[in-house]
LUMSEZA-902626 format. One line per field, with one value per residue (C-alpha): x, y, z. Coordinates in nm, 4 decimals. Each point is the difference from the previous one (the first is absolute). Layout:
REM LUMSEZA-902626
east c(X	...) .
north c(Y	...) .
up c(Z	...) .
REM end
This chain:
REM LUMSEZA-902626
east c(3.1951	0.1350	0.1283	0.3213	-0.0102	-0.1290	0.2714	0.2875	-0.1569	0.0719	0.2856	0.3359	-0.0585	-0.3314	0.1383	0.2624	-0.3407	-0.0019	-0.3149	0.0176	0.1312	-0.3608	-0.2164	0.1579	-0.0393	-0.3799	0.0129	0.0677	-0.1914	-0.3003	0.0671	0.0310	-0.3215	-0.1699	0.1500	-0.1386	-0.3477	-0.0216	0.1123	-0.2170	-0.3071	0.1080	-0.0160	-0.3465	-0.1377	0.0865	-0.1577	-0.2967	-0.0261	0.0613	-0.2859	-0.2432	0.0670	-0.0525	-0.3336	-0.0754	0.0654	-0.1912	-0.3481	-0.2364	0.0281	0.3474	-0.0578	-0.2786	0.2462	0.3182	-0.2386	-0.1891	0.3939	0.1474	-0.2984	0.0529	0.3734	-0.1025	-0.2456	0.2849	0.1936	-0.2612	-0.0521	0.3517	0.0723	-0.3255	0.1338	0.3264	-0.1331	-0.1702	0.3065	0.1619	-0.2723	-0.0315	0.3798	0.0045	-0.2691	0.2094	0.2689	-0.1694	-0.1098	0.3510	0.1022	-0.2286	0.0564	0.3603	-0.0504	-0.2283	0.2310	0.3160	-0.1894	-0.0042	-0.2932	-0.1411	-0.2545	-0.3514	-0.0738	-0.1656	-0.3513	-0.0591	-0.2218	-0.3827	-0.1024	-0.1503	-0.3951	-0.1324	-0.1167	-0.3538	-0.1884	-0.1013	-0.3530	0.0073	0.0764	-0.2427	0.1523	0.0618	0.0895	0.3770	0.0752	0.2706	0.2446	0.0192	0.4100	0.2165	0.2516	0.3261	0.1818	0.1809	0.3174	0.2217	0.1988	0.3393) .
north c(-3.6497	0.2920	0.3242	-0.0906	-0.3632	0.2709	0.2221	-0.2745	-0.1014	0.3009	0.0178	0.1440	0.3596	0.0036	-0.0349	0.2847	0.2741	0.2164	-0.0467	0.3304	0.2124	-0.1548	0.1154	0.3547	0.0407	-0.1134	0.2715	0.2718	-0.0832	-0.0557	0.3648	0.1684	-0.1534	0.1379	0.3232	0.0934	-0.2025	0.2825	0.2780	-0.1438	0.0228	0.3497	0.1656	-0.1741	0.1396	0.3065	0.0142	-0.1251	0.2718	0.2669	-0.2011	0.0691	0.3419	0.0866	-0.2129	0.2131	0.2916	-0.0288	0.1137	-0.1522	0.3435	-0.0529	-0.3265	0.1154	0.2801	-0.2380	-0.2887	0.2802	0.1264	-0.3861	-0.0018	0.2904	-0.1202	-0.3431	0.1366	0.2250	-0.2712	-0.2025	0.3357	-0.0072	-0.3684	-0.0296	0.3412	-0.2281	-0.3000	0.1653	0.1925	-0.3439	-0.1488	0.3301	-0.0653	-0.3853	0.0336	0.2739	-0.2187	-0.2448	0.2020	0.1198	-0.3669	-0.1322	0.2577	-0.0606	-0.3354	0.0166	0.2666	-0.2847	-0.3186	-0.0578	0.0404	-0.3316	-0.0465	-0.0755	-0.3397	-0.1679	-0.1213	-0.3623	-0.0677	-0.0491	-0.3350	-0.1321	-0.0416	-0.3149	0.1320	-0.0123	-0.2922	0.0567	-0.1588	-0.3948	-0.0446	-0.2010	-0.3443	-0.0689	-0.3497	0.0415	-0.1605	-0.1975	0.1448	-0.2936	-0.0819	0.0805	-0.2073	-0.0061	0.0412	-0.3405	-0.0439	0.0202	-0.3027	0.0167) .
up c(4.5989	0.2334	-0.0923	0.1013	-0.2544	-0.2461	0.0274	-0.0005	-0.3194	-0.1770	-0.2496	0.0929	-0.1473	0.1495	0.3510	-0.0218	-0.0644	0.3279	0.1190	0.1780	-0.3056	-0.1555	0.2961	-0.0388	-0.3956	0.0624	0.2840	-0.2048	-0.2619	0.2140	0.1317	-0.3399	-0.1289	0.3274	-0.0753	-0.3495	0.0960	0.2705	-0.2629	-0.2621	0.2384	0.1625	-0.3650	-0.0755	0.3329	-0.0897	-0.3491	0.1245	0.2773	-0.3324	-0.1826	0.2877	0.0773	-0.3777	0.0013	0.3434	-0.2225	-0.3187	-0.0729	-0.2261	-0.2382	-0.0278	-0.1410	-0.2289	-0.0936	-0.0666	-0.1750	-0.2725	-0.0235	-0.1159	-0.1894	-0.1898	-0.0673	-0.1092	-0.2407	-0.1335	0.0010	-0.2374	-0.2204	-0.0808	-0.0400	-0.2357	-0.2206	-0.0139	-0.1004	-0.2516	-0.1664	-0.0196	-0.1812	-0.2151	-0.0826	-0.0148	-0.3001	-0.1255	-0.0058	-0.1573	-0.2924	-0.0558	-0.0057	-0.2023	-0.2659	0.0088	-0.0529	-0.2889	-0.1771	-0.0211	-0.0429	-0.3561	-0.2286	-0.0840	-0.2785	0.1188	0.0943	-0.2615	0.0703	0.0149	-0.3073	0.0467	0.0360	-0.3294	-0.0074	-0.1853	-0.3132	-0.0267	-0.1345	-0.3928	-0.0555	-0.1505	-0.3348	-0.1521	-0.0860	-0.3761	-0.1134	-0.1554	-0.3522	-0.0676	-0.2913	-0.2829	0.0353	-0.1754	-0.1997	0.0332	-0.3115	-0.1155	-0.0025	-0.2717	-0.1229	-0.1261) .
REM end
């Protein structure tokens, strides 16, 4: 299939795009990508060059000076966040107390729990009885009854 059989194919609206009006919006767009790709790069060149001649520029004492200074800062730094931490937890068990008394004061007083009774022992075993042959009781009569 040829361009041309390609193109015929195409519907109706297709046809009436401008080919040229499309080559000239890609144009420009082309050139404005170019442009801030070059700006882009220009300002990254130039903070490089600033990196280097500050790396040119610095001494090993000056970084032994501005490393013991960030360390004194950090250790500040952990000083104050541990006093911190600490008053929290000074006041969070403060808290709690204060709480905790509160909430004993209202609840209402409730008699002691009763103890669950002891579990019974077996009583102990009382030595064999010796065995003794029962007598019978002569019976008795029953009194006769009376006739009418």
């Amino acid at each position: 299939m040829t361009i041309i059989d390609t193109i015929k194919s195409l519907p109706e609206t297709l046809k009436k795009v401008e080919i040229a009006d499309l080559q000239k919006q890609a144009q420009d767009f082309a050139q404005e990508t170019i442009g801030t790709a070059k700006s882009t790069y220009a300002d990254v060149a130039k903070r490089g060059e600033e990196f280097v001649t500050k790396a040119k520029g610095l001494k090993v004492d000056d970084l032994k000076k501005t490393v013991a200074s960030l360390r004194t800062k950090a250790e500040e730094g952990v000083e104050d966040v541990q006093k911190k931490a600490e008053e929290l937890v000074d006041d969070a068990k403060e808290t709690a107390k204060e709480t905790v008394a509160k909430v004993t004061k209202k609840a209402p007083a409730k008699p002691a729990a009763k103890k669950a009774p002891a579990a019974k022992k077996a009583p102990a075993k009382k030595p064999a009885a010796k065995k003794t042959v029962a007598k019978k009781a002569p019976a008795k009569k029953a009194p006769a009854a009376k006739k009418a």
